[in-house]
N, C-alpha and C positions, 0 to 999 in steps of 0.2 A: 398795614395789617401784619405784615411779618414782624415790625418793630413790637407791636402792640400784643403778638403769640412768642415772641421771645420774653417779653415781661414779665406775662400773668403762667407762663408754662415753668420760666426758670425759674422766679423769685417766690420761695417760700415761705412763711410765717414760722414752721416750724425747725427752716436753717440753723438757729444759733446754737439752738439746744439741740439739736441733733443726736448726738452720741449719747447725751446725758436723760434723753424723750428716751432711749430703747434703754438705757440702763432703769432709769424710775420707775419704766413699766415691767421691770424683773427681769433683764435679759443681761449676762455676762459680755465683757468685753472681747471674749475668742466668739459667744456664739453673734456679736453685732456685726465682727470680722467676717463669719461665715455668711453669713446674709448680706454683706454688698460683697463677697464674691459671689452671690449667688445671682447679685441685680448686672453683675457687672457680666459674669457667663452668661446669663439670659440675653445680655446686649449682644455679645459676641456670637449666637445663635442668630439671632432676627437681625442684625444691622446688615450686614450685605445685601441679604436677599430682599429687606425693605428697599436700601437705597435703588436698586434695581428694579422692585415694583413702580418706585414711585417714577422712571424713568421708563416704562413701560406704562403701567395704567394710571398713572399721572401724580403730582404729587400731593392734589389737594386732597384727594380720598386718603393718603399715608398720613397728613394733619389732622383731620377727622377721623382716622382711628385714635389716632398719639392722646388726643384733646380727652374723647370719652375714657380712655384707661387710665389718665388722670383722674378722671371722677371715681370711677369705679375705686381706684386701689385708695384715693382717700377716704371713702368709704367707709373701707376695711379697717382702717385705723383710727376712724371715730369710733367706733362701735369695735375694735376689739379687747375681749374681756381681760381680765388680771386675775393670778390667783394662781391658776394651773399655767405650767411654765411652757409644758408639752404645746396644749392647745393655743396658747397665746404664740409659741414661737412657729407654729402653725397659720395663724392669722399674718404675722409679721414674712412669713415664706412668700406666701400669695400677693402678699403687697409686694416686695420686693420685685417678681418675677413679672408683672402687671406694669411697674414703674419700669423695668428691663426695655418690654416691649414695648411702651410709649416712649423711652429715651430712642428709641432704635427706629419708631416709625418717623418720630421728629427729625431727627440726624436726618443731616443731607437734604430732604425733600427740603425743609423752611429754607435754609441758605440759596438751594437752587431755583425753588421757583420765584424769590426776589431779584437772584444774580439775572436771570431769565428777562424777569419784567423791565429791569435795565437795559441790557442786550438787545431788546427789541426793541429802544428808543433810541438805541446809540450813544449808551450812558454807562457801559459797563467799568469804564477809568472813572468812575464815581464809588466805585463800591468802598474802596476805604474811605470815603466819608457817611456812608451808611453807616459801615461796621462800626465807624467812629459816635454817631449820634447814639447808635441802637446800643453800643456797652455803657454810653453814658447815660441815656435812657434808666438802664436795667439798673443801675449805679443806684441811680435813683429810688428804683422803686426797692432795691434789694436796704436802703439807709430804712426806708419806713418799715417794709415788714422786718427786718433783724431788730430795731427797736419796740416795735410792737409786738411780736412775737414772740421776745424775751420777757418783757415783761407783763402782758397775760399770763406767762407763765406761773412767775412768781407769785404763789398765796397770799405770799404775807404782804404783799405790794397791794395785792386786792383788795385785800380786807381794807390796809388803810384807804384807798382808794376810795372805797365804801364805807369809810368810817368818814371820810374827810364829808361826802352826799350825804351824811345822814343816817346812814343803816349800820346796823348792829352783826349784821351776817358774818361768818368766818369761814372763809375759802379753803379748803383740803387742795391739796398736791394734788390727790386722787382725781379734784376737779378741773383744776386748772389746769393741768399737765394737756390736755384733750381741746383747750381752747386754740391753740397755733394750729391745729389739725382742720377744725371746725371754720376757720378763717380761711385756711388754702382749700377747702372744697367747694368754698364761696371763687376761689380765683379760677378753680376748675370748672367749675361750670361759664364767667369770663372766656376764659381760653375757648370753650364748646362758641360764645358768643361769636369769638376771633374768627375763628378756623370757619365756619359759615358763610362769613364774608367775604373773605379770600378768593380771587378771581386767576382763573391759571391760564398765564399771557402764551401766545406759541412764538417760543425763542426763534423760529425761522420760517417768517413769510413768504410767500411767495409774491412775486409781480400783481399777482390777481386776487390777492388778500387771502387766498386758502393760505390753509399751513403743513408747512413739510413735516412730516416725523410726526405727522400728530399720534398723542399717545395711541395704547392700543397694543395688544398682543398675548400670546400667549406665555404658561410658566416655563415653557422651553424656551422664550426668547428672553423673559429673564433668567434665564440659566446661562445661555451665551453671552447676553451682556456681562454678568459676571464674572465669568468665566476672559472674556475680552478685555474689560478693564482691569481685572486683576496684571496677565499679562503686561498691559499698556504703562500702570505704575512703574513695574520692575523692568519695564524697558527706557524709562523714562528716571534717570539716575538722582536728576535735581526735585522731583517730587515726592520720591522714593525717602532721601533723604532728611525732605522737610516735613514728612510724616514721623519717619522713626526718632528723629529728636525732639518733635513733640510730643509723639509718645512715652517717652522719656522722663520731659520732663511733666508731662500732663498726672500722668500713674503715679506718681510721687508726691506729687505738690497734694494731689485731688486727696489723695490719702490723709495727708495730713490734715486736711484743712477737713477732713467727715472727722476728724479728731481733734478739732479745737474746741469745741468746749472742755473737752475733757484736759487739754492743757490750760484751759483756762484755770480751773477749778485748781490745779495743780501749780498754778503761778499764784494762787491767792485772791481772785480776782471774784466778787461776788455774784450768783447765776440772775441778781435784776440787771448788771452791768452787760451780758452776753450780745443782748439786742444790742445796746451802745459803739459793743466793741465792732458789734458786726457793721454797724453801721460807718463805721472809721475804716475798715476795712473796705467796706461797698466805694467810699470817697475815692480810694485808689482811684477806682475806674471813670473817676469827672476827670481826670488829668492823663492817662495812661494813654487809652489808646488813642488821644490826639498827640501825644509824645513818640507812642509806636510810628504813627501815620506818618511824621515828620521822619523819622528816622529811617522806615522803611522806604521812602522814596527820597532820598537824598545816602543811602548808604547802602553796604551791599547784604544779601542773606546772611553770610558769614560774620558782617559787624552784628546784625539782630540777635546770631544765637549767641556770640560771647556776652553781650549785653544781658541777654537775659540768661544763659549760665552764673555770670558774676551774681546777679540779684538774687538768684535760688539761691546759690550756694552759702552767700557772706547770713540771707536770713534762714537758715536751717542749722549753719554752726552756732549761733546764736542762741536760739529757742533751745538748742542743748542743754542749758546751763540752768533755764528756767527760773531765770531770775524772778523775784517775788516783784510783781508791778508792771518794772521795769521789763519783762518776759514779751509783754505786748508789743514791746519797738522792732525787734529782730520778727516776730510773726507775721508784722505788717508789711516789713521786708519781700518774707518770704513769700507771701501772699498775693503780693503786687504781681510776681513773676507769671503769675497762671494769670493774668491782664493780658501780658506780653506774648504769653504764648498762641491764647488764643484768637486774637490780632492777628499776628505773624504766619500762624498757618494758614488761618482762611484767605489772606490777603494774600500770599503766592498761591498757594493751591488753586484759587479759582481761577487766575491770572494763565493758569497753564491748561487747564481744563475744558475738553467740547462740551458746549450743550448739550447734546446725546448721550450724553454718560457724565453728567457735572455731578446729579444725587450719588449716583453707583462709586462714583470717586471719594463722595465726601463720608460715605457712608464705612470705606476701606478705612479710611481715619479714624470713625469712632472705632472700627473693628480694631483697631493697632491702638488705641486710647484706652479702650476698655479689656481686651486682655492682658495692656501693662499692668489697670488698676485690679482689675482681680487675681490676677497672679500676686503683683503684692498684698493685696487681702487677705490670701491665704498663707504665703509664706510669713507673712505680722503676725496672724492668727497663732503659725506653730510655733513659729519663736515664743508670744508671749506663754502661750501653756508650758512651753520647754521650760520657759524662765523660770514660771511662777511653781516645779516641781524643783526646782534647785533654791525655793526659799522656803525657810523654818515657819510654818505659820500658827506653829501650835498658841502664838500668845499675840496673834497678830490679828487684828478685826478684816473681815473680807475685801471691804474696801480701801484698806491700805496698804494689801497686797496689790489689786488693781492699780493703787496710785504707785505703788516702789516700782512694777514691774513695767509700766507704761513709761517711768521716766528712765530706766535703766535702759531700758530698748529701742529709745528714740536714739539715739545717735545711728542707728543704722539707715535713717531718709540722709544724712549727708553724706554719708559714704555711698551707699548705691548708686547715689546722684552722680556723683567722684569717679565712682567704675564705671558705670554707664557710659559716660562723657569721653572717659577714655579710650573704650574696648569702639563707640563709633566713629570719636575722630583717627582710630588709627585706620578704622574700615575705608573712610571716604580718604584715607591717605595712600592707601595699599593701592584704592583703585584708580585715584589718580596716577598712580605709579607707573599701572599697567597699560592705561591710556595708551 
């Protein structure tokens, strides 16, 4: 069941076109920037205090919320209108802030109440073959809907589609744009199927089969746990560490990758081909983290991040250049590396982590995930409007100011990457110093 609520929660129809869905439906590339800072701050509000709920009044009710606010914000985005920019970017607020709090109830609670249900068999040195099945699982189903969901999109794929059965009909954008939407509220309601079924194991029995810790408490005891684990991280130097550099590289990669279609578009690359790409993209992940799992248990934390430092970095210099076709090889590069990362954190982090506080831990990670990724949202945000007032546009169409100012501005994910990398490995050098 957790394999099965990572699938239909993570993998959406309307991934490929992502960037290009909030631009068709009338919305600028600074104000798409402002709204995943806005999904990404809403995460940063509700993640801790959920991971703590769900480690107080248990974590299958934090699923069962996650599951219905899925339904709900896809909802919102079947049915919001076009036209007025105000209203519509009002509709697109709500959804954001809705998908915030379902990323935030999910976090943590799915990871621990499976790490949990192993633990209580005495199978917790199994969990990298979980995380191994369940990324290649999601692989899976992330090839179908990125092919499917691209192309529903496309009208003119439709129509002939519908030309080839028979019928004479001609699909509008207007219509088709709404069908990836329409599909993931079919996976949403799925997910509500998932989450129902879900059985919450008690990670610590006793002799006489009660259970210790059973959940239970008050919003003052999830204020303490909080409040406790926070502490416990920063006292705790090797998980402290293995958060902030995949924070790192999580906020970065994630960034780019809510912006690939729009590189897409800007390598030449045609929007029925998006699904396709996505789906050569999702392949990564049949290969990766049985690569990771090898690697992480035959080598040490320190080889996993140079490893996957080298792969961000070699596929971010790359996509700089934006080769026309050719643009896709260096992405895929780049792409693989958020495989790697998120393998490598859950796989030491759980490794270090009580039962009593495993959600509230994991839940500190999306919190340090998601305020790398909104902070860069917003700072991408002011950049490009910076930019895009230092170019001439009096003879320019609007949308090739977006595409000049998008590729002129991309070089700044390999450099942060670059200074990031630097400013922490000299941090964990200072402090081994001090040792």
């Amino acid at each position: 069941m957790f394999i099965a609520f990572r699938v239909f929660f993570n993998c959406r129809f309307y991934y490929p076109i992502f960037t290009v869905l909030f631009l068709d439906f009338g919305l600028t590339v600074a104000q798409f920037s402002i709204l995943n800072a806005v999904w990404a701050a809403t995460i940063v509000m509700a993640e801790v205090p959920s991971g703590a709920l769900a480690d107080i009044v248990g974590r299958r009710r934090l699923l069962v919320f996650a599951a219905f606010s899925m339904l709900v914000e896809m909802a919102i985005l079947c049915f919001a209108p076009r036209g007025n920019t105000t209203l519509l970017f009002s509709f697109f607020l709500v959804n954001r802030v809705l998908s915030g709090l379902a990323e935030a109830a999910a976090s943590g609670a799915d990871e621990a109440i499976a790490y949990d249900a192993l633990q209580a068999r005495d199978m917790a040195d199994q969990w990298g073959r979980v995380l191994d099945v369940q990324m290649r699982l999601r692989s899976v189903m992330f090839i179908l809907t990125m092919t499917v969901g691209a192309a529903v999109y496309d009208a003119d794929l439709m129509t002939r589609i519908m030309a080839t059965l028979g019928s004479g009909y001609q699909f509008t954008q207007a219509q088709t744009m709404r069908f990836p939407l329409y599909l993931t509220f079919i996976l949403a309601i799925l997910t509500i199927a998932t989450v129902l079924r879900l059985d919450e194991i008690c990670p610590n029995p006793k002799a006489d089969g009660t259970c210790e810790g059973q959940f239970g408490g008050s919003t003052m005891d999830a204020f303490k746990l909080t409040l406790s684990t926070g502490g416990w991280i920063l006292k705790t130097p090797f998980v402290l560490a293995v958060i902030m550099f995949g924070m790192l590289f999580d906020g970065i990669l994630r960034m780019v990758i809510t912006l690939a279609s729009q590189y897409y578009r800007m390598v030449q690359l045609p929007e029925s081909l998006y699904g396709i790409l996505g789906s050569v993209m999702a392949m990564a992940g049949l290969f990766i983290p049985r690569l990771a799992l090898r690697i992480a248990e035959n080598h040490s934390p320190a080889f996993c991040l140079w490893t996957t430092a080298g792969t961000a970095f070699v596929g971010l210099c790359g996509m700089v250049f934006f080769w026309p076709y050719t643009g896709l090889l260096p992405a895929l590069v780049a792409f693989s590396a958020l495989y790697m990362v998120g393998f490598y954190v859950s796989y030491f982090v759980n490794q270090h982590a009580s039962s009593s506080r495993r959600a509230t831990v994991l839940s500190f990670k999306g919190l340090a995930y998601n305020l790398s990724y909104g902070f860069i949202g917003i700072v991408y945000a002011g950049l490009l409007e910076v930019k895009k007032r230092g170019i001439d546009t009096v003879d320019i169409h609007t949308q090739a100011v977006e595409n000049l100012v998008f590729k002129e501005t991309f070089i700044w994910f390999p450099l942060t990457l670059a200074a990031g990398l630097a400013v922490m490995t000299a941090g964990v050098l200072v402090f081994r110093a001090r040792r």
